[in-house]
Every structure is written in C-alpha cells, then in structure tokens.
C-alpha positions as CSV (number, residue, x, y, z in Angstrom):
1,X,-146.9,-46.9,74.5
2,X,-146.7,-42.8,74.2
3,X,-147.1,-42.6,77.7
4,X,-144.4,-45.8,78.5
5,X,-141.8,-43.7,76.2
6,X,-142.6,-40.3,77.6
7,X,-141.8,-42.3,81.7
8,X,-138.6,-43.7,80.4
9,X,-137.6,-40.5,78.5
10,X,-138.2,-38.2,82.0
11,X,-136.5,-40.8,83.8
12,X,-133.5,-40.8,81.5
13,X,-133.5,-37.0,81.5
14,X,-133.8,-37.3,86.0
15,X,-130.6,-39.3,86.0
16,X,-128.9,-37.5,83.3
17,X,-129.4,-34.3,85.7
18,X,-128.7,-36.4,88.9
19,X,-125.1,-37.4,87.3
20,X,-124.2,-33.7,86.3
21,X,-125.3,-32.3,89.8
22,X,-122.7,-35.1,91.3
23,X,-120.0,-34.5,88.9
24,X,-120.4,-30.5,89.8
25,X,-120.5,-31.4,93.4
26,X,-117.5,-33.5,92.9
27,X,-115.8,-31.0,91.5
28,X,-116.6,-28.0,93.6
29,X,-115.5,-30.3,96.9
30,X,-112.3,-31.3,95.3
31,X,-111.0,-27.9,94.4
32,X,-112.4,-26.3,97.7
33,X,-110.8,-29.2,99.5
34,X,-107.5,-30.8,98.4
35,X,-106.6,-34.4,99.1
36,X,-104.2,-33.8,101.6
37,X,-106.7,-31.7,103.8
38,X,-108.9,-35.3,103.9
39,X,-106.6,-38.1,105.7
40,X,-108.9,-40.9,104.2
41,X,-108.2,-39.9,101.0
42,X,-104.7,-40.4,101.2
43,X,-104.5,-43.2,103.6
44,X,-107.7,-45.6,102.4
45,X,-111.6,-45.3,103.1
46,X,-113.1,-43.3,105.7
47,X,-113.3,-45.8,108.9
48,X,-117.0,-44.2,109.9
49,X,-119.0,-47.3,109.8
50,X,-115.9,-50.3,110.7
51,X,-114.6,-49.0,114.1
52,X,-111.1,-49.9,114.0
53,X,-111.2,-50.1,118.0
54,X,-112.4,-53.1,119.7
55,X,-114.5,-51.7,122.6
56,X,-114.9,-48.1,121.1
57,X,-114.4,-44.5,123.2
58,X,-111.1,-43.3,122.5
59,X,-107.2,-43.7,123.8
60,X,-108.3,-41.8,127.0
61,X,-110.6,-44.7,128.2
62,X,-107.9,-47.8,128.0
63,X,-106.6,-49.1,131.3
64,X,-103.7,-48.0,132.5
65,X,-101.5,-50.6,134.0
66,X,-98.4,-48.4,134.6
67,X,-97.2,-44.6,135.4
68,X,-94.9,-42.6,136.3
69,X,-94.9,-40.6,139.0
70,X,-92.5,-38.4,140.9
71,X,-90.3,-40.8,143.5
72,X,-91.0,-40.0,146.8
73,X,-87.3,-39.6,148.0
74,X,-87.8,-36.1,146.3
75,X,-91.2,-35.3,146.8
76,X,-90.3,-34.4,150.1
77,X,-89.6,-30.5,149.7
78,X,-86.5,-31.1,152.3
79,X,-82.4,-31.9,151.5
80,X,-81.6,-35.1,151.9
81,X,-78.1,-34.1,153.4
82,X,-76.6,-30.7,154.5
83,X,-74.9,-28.9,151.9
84,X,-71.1,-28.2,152.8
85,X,-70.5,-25.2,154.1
86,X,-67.5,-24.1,151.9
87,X,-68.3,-23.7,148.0
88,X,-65.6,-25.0,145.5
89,X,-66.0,-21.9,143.2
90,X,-68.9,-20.4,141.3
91,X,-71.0,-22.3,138.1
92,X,-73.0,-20.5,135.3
93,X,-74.9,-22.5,132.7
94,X,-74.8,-21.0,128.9
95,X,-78.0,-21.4,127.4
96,X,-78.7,-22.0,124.0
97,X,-81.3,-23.3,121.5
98,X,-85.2,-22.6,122.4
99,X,-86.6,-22.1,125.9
100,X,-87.5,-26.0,126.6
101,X,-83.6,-26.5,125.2
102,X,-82.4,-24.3,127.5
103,X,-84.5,-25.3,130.9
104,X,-83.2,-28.6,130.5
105,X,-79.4,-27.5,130.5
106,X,-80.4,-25.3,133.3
107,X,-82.0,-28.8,135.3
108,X,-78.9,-30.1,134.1
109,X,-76.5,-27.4,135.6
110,X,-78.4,-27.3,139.1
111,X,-77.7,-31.2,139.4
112,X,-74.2,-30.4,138.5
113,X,-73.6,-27.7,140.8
114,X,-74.9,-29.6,143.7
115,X,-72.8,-32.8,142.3
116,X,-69.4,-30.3,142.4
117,X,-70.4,-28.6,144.9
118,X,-70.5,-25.0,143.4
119,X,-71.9,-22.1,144.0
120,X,-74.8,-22.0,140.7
121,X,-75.0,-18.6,139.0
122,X,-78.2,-17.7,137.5
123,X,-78.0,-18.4,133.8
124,X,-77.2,-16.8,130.9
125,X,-79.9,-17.4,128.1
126,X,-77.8,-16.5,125.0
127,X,-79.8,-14.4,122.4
128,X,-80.8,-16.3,119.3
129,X,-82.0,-14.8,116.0
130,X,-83.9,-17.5,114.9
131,X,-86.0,-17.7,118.0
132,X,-86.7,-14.1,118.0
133,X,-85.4,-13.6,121.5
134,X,-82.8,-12.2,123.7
135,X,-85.0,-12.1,127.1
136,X,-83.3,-13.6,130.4
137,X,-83.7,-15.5,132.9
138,X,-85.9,-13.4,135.2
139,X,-87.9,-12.4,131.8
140,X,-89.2,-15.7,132.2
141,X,-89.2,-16.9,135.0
142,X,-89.9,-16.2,139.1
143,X,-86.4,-15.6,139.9
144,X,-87.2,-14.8,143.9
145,X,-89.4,-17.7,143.9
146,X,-86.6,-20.2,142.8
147,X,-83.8,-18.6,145.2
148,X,-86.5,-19.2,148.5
149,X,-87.2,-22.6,147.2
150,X,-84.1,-24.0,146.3
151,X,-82.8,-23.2,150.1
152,X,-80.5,-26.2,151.5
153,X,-80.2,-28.3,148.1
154,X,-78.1,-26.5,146.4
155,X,-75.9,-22.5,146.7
156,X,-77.3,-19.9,144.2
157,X,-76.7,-16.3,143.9
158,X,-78.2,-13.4,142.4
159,X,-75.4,-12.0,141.9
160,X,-70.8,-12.6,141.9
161,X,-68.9,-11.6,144.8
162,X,-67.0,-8.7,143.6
163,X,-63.9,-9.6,143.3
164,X,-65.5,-12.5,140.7
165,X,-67.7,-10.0,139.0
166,X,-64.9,-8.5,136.7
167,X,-63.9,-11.7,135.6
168,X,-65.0,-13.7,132.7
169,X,-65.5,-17.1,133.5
170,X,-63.4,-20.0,132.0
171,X,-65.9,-22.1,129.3
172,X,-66.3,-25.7,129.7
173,X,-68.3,-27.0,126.9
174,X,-68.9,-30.2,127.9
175,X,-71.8,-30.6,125.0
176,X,-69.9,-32.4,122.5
177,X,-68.5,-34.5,124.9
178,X,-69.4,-38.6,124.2
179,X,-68.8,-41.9,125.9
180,X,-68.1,-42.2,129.5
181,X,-68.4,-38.0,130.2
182,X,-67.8,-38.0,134.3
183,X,-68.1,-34.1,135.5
184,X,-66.1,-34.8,138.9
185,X,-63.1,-36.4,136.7
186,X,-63.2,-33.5,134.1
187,X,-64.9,-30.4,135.0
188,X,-63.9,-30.7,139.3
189,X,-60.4,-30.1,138.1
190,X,-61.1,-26.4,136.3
191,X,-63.8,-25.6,138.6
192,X,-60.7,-25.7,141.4
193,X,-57.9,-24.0,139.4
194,X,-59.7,-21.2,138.1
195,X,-63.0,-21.2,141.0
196,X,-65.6,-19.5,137.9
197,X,-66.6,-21.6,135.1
198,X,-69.6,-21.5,132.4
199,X,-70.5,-24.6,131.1
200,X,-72.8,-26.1,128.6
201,X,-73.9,-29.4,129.8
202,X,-72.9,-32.7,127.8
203,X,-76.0,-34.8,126.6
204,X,-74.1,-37.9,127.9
205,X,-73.8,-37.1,131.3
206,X,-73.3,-39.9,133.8
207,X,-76.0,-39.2,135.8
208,X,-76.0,-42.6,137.3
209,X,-72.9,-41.3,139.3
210,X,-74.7,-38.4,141.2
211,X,-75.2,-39.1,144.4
212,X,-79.1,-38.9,145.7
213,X,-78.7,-35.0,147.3
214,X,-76.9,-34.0,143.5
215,X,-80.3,-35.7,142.2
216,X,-82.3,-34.6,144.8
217,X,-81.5,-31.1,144.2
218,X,-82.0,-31.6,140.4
219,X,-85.7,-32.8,140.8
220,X,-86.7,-30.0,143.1
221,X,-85.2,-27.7,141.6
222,X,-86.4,-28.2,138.0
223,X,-90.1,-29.4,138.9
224,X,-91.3,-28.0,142.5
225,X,-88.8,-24.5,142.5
226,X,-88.8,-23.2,138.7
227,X,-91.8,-21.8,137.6
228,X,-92.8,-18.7,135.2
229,X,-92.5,-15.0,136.1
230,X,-95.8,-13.7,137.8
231,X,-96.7,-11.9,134.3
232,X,-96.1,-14.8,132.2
233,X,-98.1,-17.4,134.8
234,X,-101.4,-14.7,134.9
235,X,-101.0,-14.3,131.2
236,X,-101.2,-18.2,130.5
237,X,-103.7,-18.5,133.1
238,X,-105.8,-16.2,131.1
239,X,-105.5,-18.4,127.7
240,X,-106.3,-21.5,129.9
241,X,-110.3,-19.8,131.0
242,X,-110.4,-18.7,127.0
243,X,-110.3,-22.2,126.1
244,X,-113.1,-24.4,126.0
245,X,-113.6,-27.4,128.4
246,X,-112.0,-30.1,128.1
247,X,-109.3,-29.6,125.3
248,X,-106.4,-30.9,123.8
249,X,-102.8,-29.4,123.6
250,X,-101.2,-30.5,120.5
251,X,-98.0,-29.8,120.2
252,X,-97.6,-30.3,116.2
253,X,-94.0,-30.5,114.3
254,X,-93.6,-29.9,110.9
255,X,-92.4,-26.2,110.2
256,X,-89.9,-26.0,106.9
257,X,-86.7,-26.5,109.2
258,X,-87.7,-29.3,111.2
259,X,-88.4,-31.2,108.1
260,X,-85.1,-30.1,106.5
261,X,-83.5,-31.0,109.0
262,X,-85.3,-34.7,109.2
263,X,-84.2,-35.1,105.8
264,X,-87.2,-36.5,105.1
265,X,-89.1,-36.5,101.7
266,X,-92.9,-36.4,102.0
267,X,-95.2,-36.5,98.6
268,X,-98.3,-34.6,97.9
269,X,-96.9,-31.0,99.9
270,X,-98.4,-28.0,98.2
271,X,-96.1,-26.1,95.7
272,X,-95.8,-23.4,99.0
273,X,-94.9,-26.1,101.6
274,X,-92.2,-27.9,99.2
275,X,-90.7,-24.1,98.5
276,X,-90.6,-23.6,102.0
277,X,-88.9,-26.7,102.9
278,X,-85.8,-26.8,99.9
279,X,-85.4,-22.4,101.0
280,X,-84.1,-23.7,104.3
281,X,-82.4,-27.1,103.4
282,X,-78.9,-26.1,102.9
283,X,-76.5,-29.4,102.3
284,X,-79.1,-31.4,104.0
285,X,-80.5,-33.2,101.2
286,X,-83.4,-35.3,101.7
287,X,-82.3,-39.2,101.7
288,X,-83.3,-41.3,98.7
289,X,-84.0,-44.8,98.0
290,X,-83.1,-47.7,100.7
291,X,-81.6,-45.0,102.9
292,X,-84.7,-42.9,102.9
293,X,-87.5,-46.3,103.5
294,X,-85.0,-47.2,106.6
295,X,-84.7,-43.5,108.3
296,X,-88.9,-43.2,108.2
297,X,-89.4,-46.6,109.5
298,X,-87.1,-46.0,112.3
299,X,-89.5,-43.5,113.4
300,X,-87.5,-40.2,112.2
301,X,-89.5,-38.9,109.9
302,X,-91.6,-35.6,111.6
303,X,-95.4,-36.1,111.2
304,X,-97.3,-34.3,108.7
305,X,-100.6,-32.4,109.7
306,X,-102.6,-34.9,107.3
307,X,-101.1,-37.9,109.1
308,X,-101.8,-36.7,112.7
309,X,-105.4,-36.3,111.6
310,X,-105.9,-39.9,110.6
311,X,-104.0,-41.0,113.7
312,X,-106.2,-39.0,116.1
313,X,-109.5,-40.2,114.1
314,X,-107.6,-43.7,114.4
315,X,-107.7,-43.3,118.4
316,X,-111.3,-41.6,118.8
317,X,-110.3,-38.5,119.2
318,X,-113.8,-36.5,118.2
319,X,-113.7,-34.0,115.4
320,X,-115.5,-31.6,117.7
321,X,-112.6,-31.7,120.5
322,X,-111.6,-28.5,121.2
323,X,-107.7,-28.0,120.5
324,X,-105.2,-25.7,121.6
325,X,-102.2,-25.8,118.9
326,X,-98.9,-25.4,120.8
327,X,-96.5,-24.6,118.0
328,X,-94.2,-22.1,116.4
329,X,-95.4,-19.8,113.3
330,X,-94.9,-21.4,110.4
331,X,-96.2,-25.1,110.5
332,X,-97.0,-26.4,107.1
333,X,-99.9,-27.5,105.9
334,X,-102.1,-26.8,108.7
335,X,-105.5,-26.9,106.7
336,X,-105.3,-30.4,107.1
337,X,-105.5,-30.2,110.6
338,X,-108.4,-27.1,110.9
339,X,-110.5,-28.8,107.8
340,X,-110.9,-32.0,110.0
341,X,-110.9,-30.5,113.5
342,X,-112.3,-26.7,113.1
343,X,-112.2,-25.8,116.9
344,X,-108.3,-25.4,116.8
345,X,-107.0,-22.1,119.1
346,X,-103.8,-20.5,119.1
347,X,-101.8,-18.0,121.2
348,X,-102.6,-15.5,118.9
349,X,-106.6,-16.1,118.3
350,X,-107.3,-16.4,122.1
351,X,-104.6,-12.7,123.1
352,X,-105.1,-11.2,119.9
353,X,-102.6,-11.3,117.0
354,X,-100.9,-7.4,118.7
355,X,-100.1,-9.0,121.7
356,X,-98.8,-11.9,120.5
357,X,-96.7,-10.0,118.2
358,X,-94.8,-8.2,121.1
359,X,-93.9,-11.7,123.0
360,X,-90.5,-13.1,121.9
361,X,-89.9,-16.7,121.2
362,X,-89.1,-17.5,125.0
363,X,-92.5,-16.0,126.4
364,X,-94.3,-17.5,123.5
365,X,-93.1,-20.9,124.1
366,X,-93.3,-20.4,127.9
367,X,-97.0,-19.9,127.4
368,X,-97.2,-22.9,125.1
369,X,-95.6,-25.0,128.2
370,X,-98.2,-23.4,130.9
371,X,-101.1,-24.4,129.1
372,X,-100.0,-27.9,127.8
373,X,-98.7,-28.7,131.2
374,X,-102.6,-27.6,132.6
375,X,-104.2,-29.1,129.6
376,X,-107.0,-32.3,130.0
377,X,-104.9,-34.4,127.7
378,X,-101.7,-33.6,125.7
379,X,-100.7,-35.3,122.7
380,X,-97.2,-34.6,121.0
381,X,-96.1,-35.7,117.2
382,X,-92.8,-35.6,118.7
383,X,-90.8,-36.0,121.4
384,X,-88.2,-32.8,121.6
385,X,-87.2,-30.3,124.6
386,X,-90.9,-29.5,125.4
387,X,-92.5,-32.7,125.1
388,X,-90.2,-33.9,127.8
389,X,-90.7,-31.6,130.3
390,X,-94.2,-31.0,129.8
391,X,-94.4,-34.8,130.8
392,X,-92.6,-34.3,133.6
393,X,-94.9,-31.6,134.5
394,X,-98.2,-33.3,133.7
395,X,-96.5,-36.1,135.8
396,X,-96.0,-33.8,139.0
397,X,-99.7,-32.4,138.6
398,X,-100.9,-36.0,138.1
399,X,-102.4,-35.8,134.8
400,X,-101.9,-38.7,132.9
401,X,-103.5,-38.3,129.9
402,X,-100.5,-37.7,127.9
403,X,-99.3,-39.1,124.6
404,X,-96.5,-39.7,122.1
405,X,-98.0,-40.3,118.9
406,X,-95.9,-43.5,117.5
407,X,-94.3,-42.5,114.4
408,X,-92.2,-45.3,114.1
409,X,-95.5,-47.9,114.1
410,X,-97.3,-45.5,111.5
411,X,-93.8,-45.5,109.1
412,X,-93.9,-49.6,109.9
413,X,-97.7,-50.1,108.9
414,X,-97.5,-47.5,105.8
415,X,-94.8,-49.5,104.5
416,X,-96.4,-52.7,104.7
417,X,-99.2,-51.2,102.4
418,X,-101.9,-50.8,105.3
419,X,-104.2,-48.4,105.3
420,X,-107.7,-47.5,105.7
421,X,-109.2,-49.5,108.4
422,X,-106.3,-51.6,108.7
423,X,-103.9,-49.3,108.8
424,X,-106.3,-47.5,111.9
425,X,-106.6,-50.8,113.6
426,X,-102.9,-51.2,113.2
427,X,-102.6,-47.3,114.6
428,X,-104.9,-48.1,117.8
429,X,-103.4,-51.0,118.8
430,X,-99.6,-49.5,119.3
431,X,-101.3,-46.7,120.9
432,X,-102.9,-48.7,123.3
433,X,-100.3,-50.3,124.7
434,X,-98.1,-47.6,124.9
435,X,-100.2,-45.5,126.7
436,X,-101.4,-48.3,129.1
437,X,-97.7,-49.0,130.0
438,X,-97.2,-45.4,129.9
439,X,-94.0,-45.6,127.0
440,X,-93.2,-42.8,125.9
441,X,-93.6,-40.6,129.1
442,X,-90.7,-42.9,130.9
443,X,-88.8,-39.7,132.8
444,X,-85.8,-42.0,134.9
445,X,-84.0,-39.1,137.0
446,X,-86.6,-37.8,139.0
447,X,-90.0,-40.4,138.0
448,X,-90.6,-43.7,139.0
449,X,-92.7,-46.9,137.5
450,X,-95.7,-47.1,139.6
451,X,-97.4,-50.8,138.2
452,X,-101.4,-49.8,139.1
C-alpha cells in the first residue's frame, strides 16, 4: 500500500512537472514567435501530415498545357518593311513613376514612333523623390547597344539636330486619355505642326491599330535591343553566382504605401506596421463594411507576408528553398516570411549594405529585374510594372516557371470560411490551373499561345 501511494504520488508529481515544462515552452515560443510570423496559426492547422495536393511535388511539377512564347513574326531580328526615308518630326518619351513604369512607356513610345513615323529621342527619366533617383537613361541602360540594334525598325538619335536642340518640345500627355485613344487621329496632327513633341503614353492605347512593322519595332526593341548598362549587367551577374542553386525570386508587395493605397484593412499587423500604414494614408481611408468584403474578393487587396507563406507551403514550395526577395526597403512584416523560409537574400546581404546604399532606386530595381528575369522560378504577389516585364523576359529566355500568386481565389476561399487544409487544397487547385494554362503571364503584343 506504502509503496502503491509513494508510485502514484511520483507519478503525479512527473506530470505535474511535465505540464509546467509545456506551459513554459508554450509561452517562451509564443512571445519569441508571434502568430502572424506562423501562417497555420492564423489560417487553420498545419497541413504536414494531410497533403493538400493530390499527386504531391510542388506547382513546378504540373503539366503545362499552354505558353507563351515570343511570335515568330518578330523573333526574326530583321524589319518587316523599310522605314520611310523622310521623318515627320522628332518624339521624346517623359518618364515617370519607378524604372519598370518607365520602361514600359518607353516600349510604348518606340511602338509609337515607328506607328508616326518619328524620329524617337532618347528618353527623359524624370527625377522622383520618392524613388530616390534622378539617374538617366544611359545610367541604366546600354545606350550604344540599343542604337546598333534598333537599326531599320525604327529612327533614333542620340542627340537633336541643332536647330531643334534650343527648343522645348510641345507636351502631349496622352496618359489620361480614355476610350477610343487613336495616336494617328490625335497626336499625328501636333507631331506635324510643331515637328518636336514629348509625350506620355496613354494606358488605353489602340494598339490593335498598329500595323505589324509599328509592332514589330515595339517587340524588338523592348525585348531583344534594351538591355542594362555594362556596370549594372556585371553587377547583377555577380548577385546571380552569390545565390544558391536553384532559387526563387519573390517579388513581395506590401510596403506602407502600397497598402494605403489598396485601401485595404488587414487585422493582426503589429502596432509598427499599422503606424506605418495610417503615416502615409492621406484621404485614402481604408474601405469598410460591404464595400471593403467586395474590393478583397475582387482580388485587390496586396498580399501580406503571412499569407504568401501559407500559399507557398499550399503549392510545395520547400521551407529550405533558397529565395532572393526582390523588393523595395520597407516591406512590412517580413518576419513572417524569414521565420518560415530562413534562406531569404537581398540586394544588400549578397553586395553589402555600403554598396547598396550608393545605388538609387533605378539601379536597385534594375538589379531586382536582372536577377528575377535569370531566376529558376519567379513568383510575384502581384502583378505591377515589373511583374510584367519580367514575364515577358522569362518568356524570351524560355523559362517558364513563372507565377502570379491568385489573390482573388485566396480573398474568395477566406471568405467562405476555408482554411487549414481546405483552404490549401482550395489554394493548389487555382494554382494549378493557372499555371498549366499559363494565366497570368498572357503578354498579347509581342507573345503568342503556344497549346503544348
């Protein structure tokens, strides 16, 4: 009896320790590690043992049934037609906005020139405080390069006749412009009269109107003639042999003014990231009630680092995949991100914070673009300026493995209380038909759907 008592008092005293140590270890792991540094803790159980896909491996190994690839009528390197021999005056694009922003108007402007036929000026990249830059063109890019390459599709000079050169050109914005915008009905006109414009390309071009050299010269331009500046290209190539093989370029969204600007309201943000976001909101108040449920599950709502965690767990990304973050300073909670997958790399841990310090916005951004476009896989939360033409770059180098993570199926699911497992299942499956059908990565001017 004595000895019975003293085994069930020991025992009793055992588990009494066993339940403190847990409550300690409990405790230490949730102050070291907040909940929205752990995806499944915010979004259900952990999946580890119920693999949400059916055949396992990860989003890389499903079956493509459709790309797109650069058409052949431009792949050619040659003009499709002559160019006239006499110019109708001379073209310079006005840049503005980041460096991805600003290459497109530039695609834009070359297309244009071509379309008008004008004489293109090299651009003027207009300095922006926010970006941290006022470099030019040739601070960026291989300015000789482009002139050599660019050769029968399309006039450029390095530099206005003189009796031009004194003259400030007449501004055509043509940004604002909606509807039906047709550059040979409004812009031709000016171009004529005054024979030096700037203009800022309108996002509602009618680009079906171009004839094929006007698109020709666009697609060879922008994709086969425009590449960085020697310094910027052996720069980049150097952060490409730092990083470990195979990686992933993410290119993550969710600084304070993106998410502002979403006028989006996310929950659980630290006391920091909330500060962060209302010190640059201005009049754009978040949205609230039906308004606010409609605008995420439309898809507009920027992903947070936590989310894009359980999204790439979701599609078998491993933990242990080497990552190369291609983003701004400033992205908010990023812990959630690094806590999950630790082997994240920057710009600035692969140069050195001092050199990274003396690139502007433009060269940091153009180095962002080199490597995702070289990348093994690249994988965007959104789909701004860069995403697009690193697509169409990836496309050209014939690297597929390229993805648009889905907001507007996450916002859908989240809303119709998945989560967990289900809500990963529900994750894998609208990322596996986008990427077999390649959506998101659909690039109409220059690509073409190639069914495989």
């Amino acid at each position: 009896m004595l000895l019975s008592s003293l085994g069930r008092r020991r025992s009793l005293g055992l588990a009494t320790a066993l339940i403190g140590l847990s409550l300690i270890l409990v405790a230490f792991f949730t102050q070291n590690h907040p909940s929205s540094s752990n995806p499944f803790l915010n979004f259900g159980q952990s999946f580890e043992n119920a693999d949400p896909r059916e055949k396992g491996g990860s989003i890389w190994d499903v079956e493509r049934r459709v790309e797109w690839r650069p058409c052949g009528w431009w792949q050619t390197g040659r003009p499709i037609s002559a160019l006239p021999p006499i110019s109708n005056g001379y073209i310079r694009v006005d840049c503005f906005g980041g460096l991805n922003q600003m290459r497109r108007d530039f695609c834009d402007g070359i297309g244009i020139s071509r379309l008008l036929n004008a004489t293109l000026v090299l651009p003027k990249f207009e300095a922006a405080a926010y970006w941290n830059e006022s470099s030019g063109f040739a601070d960026v890019f291989d300015v000789d390069y482009f002139l050599e390459n660019v050769k029968g599709f399309v006039h450029v000079v390095k530099e206005l006749p003189e009796e031009i050169s004194s003259k400030e050109p007449v501004k055509v914005d043509c940004s604002k412009r909606s509807g039906q915008f047709d550059y040979v009905e409004k812009v031709l006109p000016i171009l004529l009269q005054h024979r030096y414009i700037s203009i800022t390309p309108a996002m509602s071009q009618r680009r079906d109107r171009y004839p094929t050299p006007s698109k020709a010269a666009l697609c060879h331009a922008c994709y086969n003639a425009l590449r960085l500046n020697q310094d910027l290209e052996k720069k980049g190539r150097e952060l490409l042999n730092l990083m470990p093989k195979p990686f992933l370029s993410l290119h993550l969204r969710f600084e304070p003014d993106m998410v502002a600007y979403s006028r989006c309201q996310y929950d659980g943000l630290s006391t920091a990231a909330a500060a962060a976001i209302d010190a640059v909101r201005g009049t754009r108040q978040p949205l609230s009630g039906a308004a606010a449920v409609t605008w995420r599950e439309r898809g507009k709502c920027p992903l947070t680092p936590n989310e894009t965690v359980f999204i790439l767990q979701s599609l078998g990304i491993p933990t242990t995949t080497p990552i190369y973050l291609a983003a701004g300073d400033g992205i908010l909670e990023l812990h959630a991100l690094t806590c999950v997958y630790p082997h994240v790399y920057t710009k600035s841990s692969l140069l050195g914070q001092e050199d990274s310090d003396e690139m502007g916005g433009n060269t940091k951004a153009a180095l962002d673009y080199f490597v995702s476009t070289h990348s093994d896989a690249y994988v965007a939360t959104f789909f701004g300026n860069m995403d697009k033409m690193v697509a169409a770059a990836r496309a050209v180098l014939g690297l597929p493995k390229t993805l648009f993570l889905n907001r507007k199926a996450f916002a859908s699911a989240t809303a119709r209380g998945l989560h967990g497992v289900g809500l990963a299942r529900e994750v894998w499956s609208a990322h596996e038909a986008d990427f077999a059908m390649g959506r998101g990565s659909a690039l109409p001017d220059c690509f073409c759907e190639v069914k495989l």
